[in-house]
C-alpha positions in Angstrom: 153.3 193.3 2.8 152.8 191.6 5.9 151.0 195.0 8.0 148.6 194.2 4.6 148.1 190.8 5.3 147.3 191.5 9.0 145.0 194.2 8.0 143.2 191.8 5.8 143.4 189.3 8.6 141.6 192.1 11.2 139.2 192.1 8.8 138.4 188.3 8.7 138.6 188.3 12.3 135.1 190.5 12.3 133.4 189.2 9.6 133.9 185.6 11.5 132.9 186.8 14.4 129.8 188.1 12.9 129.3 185.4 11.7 129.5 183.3 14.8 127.4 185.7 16.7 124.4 185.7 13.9 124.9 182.0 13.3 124.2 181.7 17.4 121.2 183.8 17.0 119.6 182.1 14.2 119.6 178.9 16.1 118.3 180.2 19.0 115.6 182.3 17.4 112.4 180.8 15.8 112.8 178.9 12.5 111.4 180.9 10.0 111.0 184.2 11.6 112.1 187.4 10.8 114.9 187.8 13.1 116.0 184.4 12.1 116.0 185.2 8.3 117.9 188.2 8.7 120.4 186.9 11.2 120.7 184.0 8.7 121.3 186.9 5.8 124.4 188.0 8.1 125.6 184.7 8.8 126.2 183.9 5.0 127.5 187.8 4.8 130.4 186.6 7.4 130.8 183.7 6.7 131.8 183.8 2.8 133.6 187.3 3.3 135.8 185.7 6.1 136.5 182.6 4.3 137.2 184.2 0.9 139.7 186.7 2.2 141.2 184.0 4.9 141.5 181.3 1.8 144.5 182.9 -0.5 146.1 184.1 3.5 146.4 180.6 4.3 149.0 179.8 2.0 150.9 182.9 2.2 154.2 183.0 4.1 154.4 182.7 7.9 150.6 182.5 7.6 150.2 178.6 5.9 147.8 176.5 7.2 145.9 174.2 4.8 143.3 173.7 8.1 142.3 177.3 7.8 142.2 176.6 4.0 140.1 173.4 3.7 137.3 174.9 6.3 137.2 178.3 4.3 136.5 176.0 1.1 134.1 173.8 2.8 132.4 177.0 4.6 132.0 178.4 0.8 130.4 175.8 -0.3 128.1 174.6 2.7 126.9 178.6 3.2 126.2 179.0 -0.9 124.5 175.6 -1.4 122.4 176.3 2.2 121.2 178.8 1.0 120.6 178.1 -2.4 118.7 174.6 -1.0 115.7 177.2 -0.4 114.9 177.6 -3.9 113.2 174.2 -3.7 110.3 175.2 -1.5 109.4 177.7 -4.3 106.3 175.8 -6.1 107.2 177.0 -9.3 110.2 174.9 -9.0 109.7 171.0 -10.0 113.5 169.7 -10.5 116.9 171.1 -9.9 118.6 173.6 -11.8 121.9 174.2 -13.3 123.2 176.2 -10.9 122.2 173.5 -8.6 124.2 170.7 -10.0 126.9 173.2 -10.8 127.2 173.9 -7.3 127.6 170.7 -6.4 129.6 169.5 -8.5 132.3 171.5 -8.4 132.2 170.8 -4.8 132.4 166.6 -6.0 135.1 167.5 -8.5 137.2 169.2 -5.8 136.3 166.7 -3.0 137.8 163.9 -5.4 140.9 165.8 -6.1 141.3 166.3 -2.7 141.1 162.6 -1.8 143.9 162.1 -4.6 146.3 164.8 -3.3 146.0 163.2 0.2 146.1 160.0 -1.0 149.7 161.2 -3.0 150.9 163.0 -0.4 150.2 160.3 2.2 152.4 157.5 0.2 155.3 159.6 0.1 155.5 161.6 3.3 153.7 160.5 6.5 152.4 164.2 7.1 148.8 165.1 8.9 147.8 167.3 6.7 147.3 165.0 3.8 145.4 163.2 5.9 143.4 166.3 6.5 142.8 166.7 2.7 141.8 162.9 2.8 139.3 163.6 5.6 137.8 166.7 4.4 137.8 165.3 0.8 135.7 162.2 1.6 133.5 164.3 3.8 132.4 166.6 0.4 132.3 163.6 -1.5 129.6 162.0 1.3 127.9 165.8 1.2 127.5 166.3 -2.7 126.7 162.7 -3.1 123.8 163.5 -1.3 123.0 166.8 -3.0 122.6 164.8 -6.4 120.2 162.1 -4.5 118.1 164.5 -3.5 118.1 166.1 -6.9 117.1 163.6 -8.3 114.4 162.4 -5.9 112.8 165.3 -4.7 109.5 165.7 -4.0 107.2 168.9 -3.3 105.9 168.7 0.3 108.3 166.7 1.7 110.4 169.0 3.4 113.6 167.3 2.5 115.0 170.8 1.3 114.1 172.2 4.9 115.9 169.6 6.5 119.4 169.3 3.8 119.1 173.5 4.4 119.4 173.0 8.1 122.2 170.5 7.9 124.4 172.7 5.6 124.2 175.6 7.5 124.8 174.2 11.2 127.4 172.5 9.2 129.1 176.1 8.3 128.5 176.9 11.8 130.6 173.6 13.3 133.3 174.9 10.8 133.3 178.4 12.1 133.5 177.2 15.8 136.2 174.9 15.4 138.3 177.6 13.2 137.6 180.0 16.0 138.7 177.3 19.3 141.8 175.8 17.0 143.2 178.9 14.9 141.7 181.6 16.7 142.7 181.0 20.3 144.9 178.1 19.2 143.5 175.2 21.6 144.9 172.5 19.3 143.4 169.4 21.0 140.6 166.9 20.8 137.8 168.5 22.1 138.2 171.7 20.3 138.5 169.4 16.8 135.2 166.7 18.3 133.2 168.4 20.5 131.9 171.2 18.2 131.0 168.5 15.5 129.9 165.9 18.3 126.8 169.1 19.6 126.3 170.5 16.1 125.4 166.6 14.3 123.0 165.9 17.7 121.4 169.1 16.8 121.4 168.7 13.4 119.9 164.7 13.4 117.2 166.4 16.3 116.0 168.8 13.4 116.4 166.2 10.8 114.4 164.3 13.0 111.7 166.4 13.8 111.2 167.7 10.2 110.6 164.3 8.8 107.2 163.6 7.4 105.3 161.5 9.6 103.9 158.2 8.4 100.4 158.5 7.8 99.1 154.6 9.3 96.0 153.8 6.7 92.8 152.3 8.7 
């Protein structure tokens, strides 16, 4: 069993590292190139296949970690709604869809649960990783609150979808690195759990920035 489980853990070691090289690439390349769509292709590719086959690992014997669990889950969700987010600059497409709000919200419903569990956990034992289900729980609550506001107020030409897609998917990346620096080479201290979020949001709110629609001052 466990030369099976290493085997499978081999293999999410490449697909992750795939996934951190393409994810690299497609923020250096152009936006909206070739090489940056098909990089981003290969990012998702790694991404999900790592996370889905490090997800039921995590809470195997001698191989628990609810860390490597919760950023598998969020890396799911953040690579399939990313990607998903494109379907709004399609102009036959005028409000969300099912699948939109299903993605979403099984991302809310889970985020809430997760809050509760930490919450719990936290009032009878004083352990860090309900806290971590409290942090990453409130952080998908804050994520796919948004996701319904922007359902519900989105507007053609605005390129809102542009900049939530480029949030979501730096977002996956920030995950991936940090997986990498604390469960992959095991530097369990504060600038491998900050400084990968600290770059990723300054890049994030410099695209955010720079995609907004400019105000248009009337004469």
């Amino acid at each position: 069993m466990e030369e099976t489980i290493k085997i499978f853990i081999y293999i999410h070691a490449f697909f992750g590292g795939l996934g951190l090289i393409t994810g690299l690439g497609s923020i250096i390349v152009k936006k909206g190139s070739k090489p940056h769509k098909v990089m981003g292709k290969l990012f998702s590719i790694g991404m999900i296949t790592s996370s889905l086959i490090i997800i039921p690992i995590s809470w195997m014997p001698n191989h628990k970690s609810i860390l490597l669990f919760l950023i598998g889950l969020f890396t799911i969700y953040l690579v399939i709604s990313g990607n998903q987010i494109l379907t709004f600059k399609l102009k036959s497409k005028k409000a969300a869809k099912p699948i939109d709000k299903i993605i979403s919200g099984s991302m809310l419903s889970l985020s809430i649960l997760m809050i509760l569990f930490g919450a719990y956990g936290m009032m009878k034992v004083n352990d860090l990783n309900y806290l971590l289900f409290i942090f990453f729980g409130g952080f998908g609550l804050l994520v796919t609150l948004k996701d319904f506001i922007f359902y519900k107020n989105f507007v053609k030409g605005k390129n809102e979808w542009l900049r939530n897609h480029v949030g979501k998917m730096i977002g996956a990346f920030i995950a991936s690195v940090t997986a990498f620096l604390v469960a992959g080479l095991g530097i369990w201290n504060v600038f491998a759990w900050t400084l990968p979020t600290i770059i990723g949001t300054v890049y994030i709110l410099y695209w955010k920035r720079k995609l907004k629609p400019k105000m248009v001052v009337k004469q």
